[in-house]
Phi, psi and omega in degrees: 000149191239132169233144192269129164319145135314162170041007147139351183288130189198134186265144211226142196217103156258134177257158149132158199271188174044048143246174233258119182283147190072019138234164191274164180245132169267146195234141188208144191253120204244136197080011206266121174283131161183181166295312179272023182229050199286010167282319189091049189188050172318123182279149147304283188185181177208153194213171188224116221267200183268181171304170310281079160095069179185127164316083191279321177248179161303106181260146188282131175257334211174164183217138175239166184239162181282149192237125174286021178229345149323128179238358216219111198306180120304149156265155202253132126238111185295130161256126174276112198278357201245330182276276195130356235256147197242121143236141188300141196235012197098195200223149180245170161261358197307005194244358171267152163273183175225129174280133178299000000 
């Protein structure tokens, strides 16, 4: 879930089950071009879920700033830091800007 910011900054919130318990998950955003990404693979954030292995609410990963030349959501994948197992986790719009 994306919630939008002032001044292009939008905060990023993930739910959902089966990671790994007593380790954290990293979240990256995959194809977003800018100067500071020359991977194409911005991390978000990272979070840690609760027992057993799990979001229950919207848990906070992270805040981004909008990239102007994103025309398009993205995909999101989370790595399970206690597995290595990489799974796609959706998509954000958080790299577009938006005009009020």
């Amino acid at each position: 879930m994306t919630r939008r910011g002032a001044g292009g900054v939008n905060y990023l919130y993930a739910k959902g089950t089966g990671l790994t318990l007593k380790w954290s998950a990293e979240f990256y955003a995959v194809g977003v071009k800018g100067p500071d990404w020359p991977t194409g693979r911005p991390r978000i954030g990272e979070a840690w879920p609760d027992a057993p292995g799990t979001f229950t609410d919207w848990t906070y990963i992270g805040q981004v700033t909008c990239v102007p030349s994103e025309t398009k959501p993205v995909p999101v994948v989370v790595v399970d830091l206690g597995t290595g197992m990489v799974t796609r986790a959706g998509t954000t719009d958080a790299f577009m800007c938006w005009s009020p």
